[in-house]
C-alpha positions as CSV (number, residue, x, y, z in Angstrom):
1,X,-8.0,9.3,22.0
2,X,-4.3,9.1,23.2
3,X,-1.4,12.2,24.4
4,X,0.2,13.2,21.4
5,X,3.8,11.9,22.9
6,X,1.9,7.8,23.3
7,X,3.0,5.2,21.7
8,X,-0.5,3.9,22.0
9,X,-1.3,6.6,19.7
10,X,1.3,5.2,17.4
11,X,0.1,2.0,17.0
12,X,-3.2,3.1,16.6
13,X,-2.3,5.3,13.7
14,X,-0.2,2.5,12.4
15,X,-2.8,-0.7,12.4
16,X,-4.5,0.9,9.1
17,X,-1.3,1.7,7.5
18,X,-0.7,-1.7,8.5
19,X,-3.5,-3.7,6.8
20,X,-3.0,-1.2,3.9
21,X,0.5,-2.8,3.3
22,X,-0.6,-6.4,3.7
23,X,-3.4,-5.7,1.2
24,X,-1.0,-4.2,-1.7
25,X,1.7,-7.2,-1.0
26,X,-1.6,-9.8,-2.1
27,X,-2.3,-8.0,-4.8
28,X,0.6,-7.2,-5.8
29,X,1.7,-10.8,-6.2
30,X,-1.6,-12.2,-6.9
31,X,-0.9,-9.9,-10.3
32,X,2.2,-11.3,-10.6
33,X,3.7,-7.4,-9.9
34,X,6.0,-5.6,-7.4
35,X,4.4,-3.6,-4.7
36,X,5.2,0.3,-4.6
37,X,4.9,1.3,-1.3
38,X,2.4,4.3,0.3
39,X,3.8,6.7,1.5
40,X,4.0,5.7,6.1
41,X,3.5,8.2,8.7
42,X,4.5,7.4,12.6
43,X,3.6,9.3,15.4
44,X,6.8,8.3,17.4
45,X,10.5,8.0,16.2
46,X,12.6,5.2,15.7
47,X,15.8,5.7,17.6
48,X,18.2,3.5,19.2
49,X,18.6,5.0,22.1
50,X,15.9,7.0,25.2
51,X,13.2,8.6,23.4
52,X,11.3,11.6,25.1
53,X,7.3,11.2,24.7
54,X,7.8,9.0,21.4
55,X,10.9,11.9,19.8
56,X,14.6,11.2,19.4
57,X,15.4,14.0,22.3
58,X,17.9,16.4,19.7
59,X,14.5,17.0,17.4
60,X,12.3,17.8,19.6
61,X,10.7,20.2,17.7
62,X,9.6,18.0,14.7
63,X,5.5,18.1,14.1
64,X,3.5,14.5,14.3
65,X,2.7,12.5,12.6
66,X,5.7,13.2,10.7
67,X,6.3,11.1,7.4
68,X,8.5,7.6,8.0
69,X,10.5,6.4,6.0
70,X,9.8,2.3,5.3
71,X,13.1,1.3,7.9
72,X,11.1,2.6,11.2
73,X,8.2,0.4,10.6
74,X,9.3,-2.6,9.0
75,X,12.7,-4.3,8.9
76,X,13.7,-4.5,5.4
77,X,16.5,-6.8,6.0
78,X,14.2,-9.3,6.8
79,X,11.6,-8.3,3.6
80,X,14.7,-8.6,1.5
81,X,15.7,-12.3,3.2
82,X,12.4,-13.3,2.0
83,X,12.7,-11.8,-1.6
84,X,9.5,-9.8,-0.9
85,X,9.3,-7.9,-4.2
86,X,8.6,-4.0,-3.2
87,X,9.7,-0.6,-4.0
88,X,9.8,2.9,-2.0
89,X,7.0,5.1,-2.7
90,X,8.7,7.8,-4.7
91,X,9.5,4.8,-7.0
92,X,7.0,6.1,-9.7
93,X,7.9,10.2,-9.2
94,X,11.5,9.1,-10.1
95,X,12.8,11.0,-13.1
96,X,14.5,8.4,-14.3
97,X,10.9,5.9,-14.9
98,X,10.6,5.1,-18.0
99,X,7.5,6.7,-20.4
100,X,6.6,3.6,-21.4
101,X,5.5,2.5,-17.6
102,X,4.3,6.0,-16.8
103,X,2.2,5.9,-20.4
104,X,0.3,2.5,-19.2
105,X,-1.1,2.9,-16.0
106,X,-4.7,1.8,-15.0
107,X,-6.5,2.5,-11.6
108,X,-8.7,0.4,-10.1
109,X,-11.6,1.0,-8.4
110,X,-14.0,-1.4,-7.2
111,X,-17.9,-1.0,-6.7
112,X,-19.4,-0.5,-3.1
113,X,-21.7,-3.4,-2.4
114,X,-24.5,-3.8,-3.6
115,X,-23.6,-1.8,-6.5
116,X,-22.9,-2.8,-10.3
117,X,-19.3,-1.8,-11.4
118,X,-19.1,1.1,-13.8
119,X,-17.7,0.2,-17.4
120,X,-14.5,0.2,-18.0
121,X,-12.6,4.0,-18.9
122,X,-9.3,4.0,-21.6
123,X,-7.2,4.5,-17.8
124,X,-9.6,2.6,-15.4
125,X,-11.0,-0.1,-14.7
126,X,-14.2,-0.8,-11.9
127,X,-14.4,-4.4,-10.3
128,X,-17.2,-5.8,-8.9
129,X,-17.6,-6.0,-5.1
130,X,-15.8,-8.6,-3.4
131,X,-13.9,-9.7,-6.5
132,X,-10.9,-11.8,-5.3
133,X,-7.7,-10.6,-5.6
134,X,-6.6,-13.8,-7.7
135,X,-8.7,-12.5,-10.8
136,X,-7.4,-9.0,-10.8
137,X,-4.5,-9.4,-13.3
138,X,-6.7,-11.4,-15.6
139,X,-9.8,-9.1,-15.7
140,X,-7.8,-6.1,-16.0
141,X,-5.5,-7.3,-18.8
142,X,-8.6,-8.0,-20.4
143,X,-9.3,-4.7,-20.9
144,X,-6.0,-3.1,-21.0
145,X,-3.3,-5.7,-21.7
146,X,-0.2,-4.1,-21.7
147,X,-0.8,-2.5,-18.4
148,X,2.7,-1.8,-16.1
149,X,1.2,0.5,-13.4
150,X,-2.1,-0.4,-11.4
151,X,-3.4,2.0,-9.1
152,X,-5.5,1.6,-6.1
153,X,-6.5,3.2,-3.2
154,X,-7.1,1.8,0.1
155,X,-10.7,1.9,0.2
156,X,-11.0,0.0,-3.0
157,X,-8.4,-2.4,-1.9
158,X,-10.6,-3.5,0.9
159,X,-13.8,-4.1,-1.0
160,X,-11.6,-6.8,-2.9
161,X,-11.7,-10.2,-1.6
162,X,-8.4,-10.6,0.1
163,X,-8.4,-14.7,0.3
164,X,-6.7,-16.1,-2.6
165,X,-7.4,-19.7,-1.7
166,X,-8.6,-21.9,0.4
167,X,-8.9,-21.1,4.2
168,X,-6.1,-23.0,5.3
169,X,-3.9,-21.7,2.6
């Protein structure tokens, strides 16, 4: 849709990525958790100084998308004024996690509409359509209680209800 070297191609890329990001921040904290984040991808660098179609000009050669790292979408400074609660997303490859976090993680999915969630597996767990995201922690402890890892992926993020209130809130 846009030159490989747009910025427009960028932000295109980036809106989904985007929404992706707010999603995991409301249910990570409608959960009470700490949001790990996916791994970002950006069409055009991040440089402080004239870019060439999108590239810092002394890597020219580097292949697009290219995998970001958080600082060239998001300020973090500002995240971290804010205390919003987040980790890098090689957090949970880290060598250093403990087993016990490793050994108790659950992955959500949630049924397409229209369609009655599957029971409960001894690692998953399946929502119903359009559950909201306030009654996530609570219907998943339910079924696994001491779970320290929940897994999503973006197209079961967005069948969640996203609201956690009232409109104005």
């Amino acid at each position: 849709r846009f030159p490989e070297w747009s910025p427009q191609r960028h932000m295109f890329m980036d809106a989904p990525q985007r929404q992706a990001v707010r999603d995991l921040l409301g249910l990570a904290t409608a959960v009470g958790g700490i949001m790990v984040m996916p791994k970002l991808w950006c069409f055009c660098d991040r440089y402080w100084n004239a870019l060439s179609k999108c590239r810092n000009p002394h890597v020219m050669g580097m292949g697009l998308p290219f995998n970001c790292p958080m600082d060239s979408l998001y300020l973090t400074d500002r995240w971290n004024d804010k205390k919003v609660k987040f980790r890098e997303h090689t957090f949970l490859s880290n060598p250093h996690m403990p087993a016990e976090v490793r050994a108790n993680r659950v992955t959500l999915t949630v049924a397409r509409k229209g369609e009655q969630a599957r029971p409960h597996g001894p690692d998953a767990v399946e929502l119903p359509y359009g559950t909201p995201m306030a009654d996530v922690g609570r219907l998943v402890r339910q079924s696994h209680p001491q779970f320290r890892v929940l897994e999503v992926a973006n197209a079961d993020l967005r069948r969640l209800c996203r609201w956690l209130g009232s409109a104005p809130a």
